[in-house]
C-alpha positions in Angstrom: 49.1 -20.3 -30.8 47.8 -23.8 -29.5 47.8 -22.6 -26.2 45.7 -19.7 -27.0 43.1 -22.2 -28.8 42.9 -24.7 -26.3 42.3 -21.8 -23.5 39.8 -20.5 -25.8 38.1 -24.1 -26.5 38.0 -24.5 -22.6 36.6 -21.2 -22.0 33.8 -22.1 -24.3 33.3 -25.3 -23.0 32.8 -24.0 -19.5 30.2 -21.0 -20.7 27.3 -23.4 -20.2 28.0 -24.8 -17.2 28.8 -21.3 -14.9 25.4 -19.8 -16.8 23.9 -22.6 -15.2 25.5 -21.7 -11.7 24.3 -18.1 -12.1 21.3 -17.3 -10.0 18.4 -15.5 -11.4 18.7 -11.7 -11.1 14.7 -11.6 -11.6 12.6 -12.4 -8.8 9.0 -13.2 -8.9 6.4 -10.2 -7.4 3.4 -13.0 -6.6 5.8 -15.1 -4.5 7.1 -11.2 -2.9 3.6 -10.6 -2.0 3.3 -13.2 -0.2 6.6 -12.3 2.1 5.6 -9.2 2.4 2.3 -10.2 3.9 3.9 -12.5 5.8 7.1 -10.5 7.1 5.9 -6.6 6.5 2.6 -6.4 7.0 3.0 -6.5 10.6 4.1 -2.7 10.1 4.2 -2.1 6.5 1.3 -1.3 4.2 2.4 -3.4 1.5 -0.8 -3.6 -1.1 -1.7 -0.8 -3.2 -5.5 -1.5 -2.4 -5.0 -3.9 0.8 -8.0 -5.1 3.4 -5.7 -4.8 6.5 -2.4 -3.2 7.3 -0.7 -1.8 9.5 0.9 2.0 8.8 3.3 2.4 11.4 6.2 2.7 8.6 6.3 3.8 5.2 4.1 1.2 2.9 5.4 0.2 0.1 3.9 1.9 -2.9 5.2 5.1 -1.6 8.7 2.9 -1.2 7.9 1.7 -4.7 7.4 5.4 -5.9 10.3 7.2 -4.8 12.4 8.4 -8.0 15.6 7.5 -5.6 14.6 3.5 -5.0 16.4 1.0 -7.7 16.6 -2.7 -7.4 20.1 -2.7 -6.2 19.3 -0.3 -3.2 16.4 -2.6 -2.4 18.7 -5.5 -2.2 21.3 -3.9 -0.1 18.7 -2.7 2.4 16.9 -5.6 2.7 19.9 -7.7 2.7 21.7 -5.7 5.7 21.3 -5.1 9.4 19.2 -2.1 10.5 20.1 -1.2 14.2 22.0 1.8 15.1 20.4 3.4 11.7 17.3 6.0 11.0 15.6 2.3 9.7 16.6 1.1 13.9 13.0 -0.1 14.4 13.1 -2.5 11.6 14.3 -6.1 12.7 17.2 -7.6 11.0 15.4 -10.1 8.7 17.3 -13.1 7.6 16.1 -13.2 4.3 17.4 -15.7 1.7 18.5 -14.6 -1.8 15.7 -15.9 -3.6 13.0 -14.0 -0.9 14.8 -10.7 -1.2 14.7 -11.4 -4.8 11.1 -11.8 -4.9 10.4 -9.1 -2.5 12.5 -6.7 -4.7 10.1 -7.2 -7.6 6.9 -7.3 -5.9 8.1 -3.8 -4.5 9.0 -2.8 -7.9 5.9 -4.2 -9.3 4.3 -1.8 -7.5 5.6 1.3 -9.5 2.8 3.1 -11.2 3.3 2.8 -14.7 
């Protein structure tokens, strides 16, 4: 029974510390935006009412809209390598976490509502 309490007291102890560790799951759309205007728009329409863009791929409010597209998909996609696929023309972008984070939720952001 001591056992089982000390493992429990340790257990709790540690809770605060590895919630510290964890990496936010939310990432912010302004700091997205930005990305994507400086990595997408190259070929990507990536504002709902932009200036200037190119259109040689799909933009990303019809990305954005597709009933299919989930945060998690996002991540995986933007997260690995794209030759050999139907996505081939799209460089393999060494993105950090925190930038496909935030390029995650701009995309989302851009969801009508």
């Amino acid at each position: 029974m001591r056992q089982i309490m000390l493992g429990a007291a340790l257990a709790l102890a540690l809770v605060p510390h590895a919630m510290a560790q964890a990496p936010a799951e939310e990432g912010d759309p302004q700091k997205g935006l930005g990305l994507a205007r400086a990595w997408c728009a190259a070929c990507h329409l990536v504002e709902a009412n932009p200036g200037r863009a190119a259109d040689t791929a799909a933009t990303f409010p019809a990305i954005a809209a597709r009933p299919t597209v989930t945060a998690d998909g996002l991540r995986a996609f933007l997260s690995g390598q794209h030759s050999g696929t139907a996505q081939g023309r799209m460089p393999n972008l060494s993105l950090s976490r925190n930038d496909v984070e935030n390029l995650v939720a701009y995309i989302l952001s851009l969801r009508a509502r």
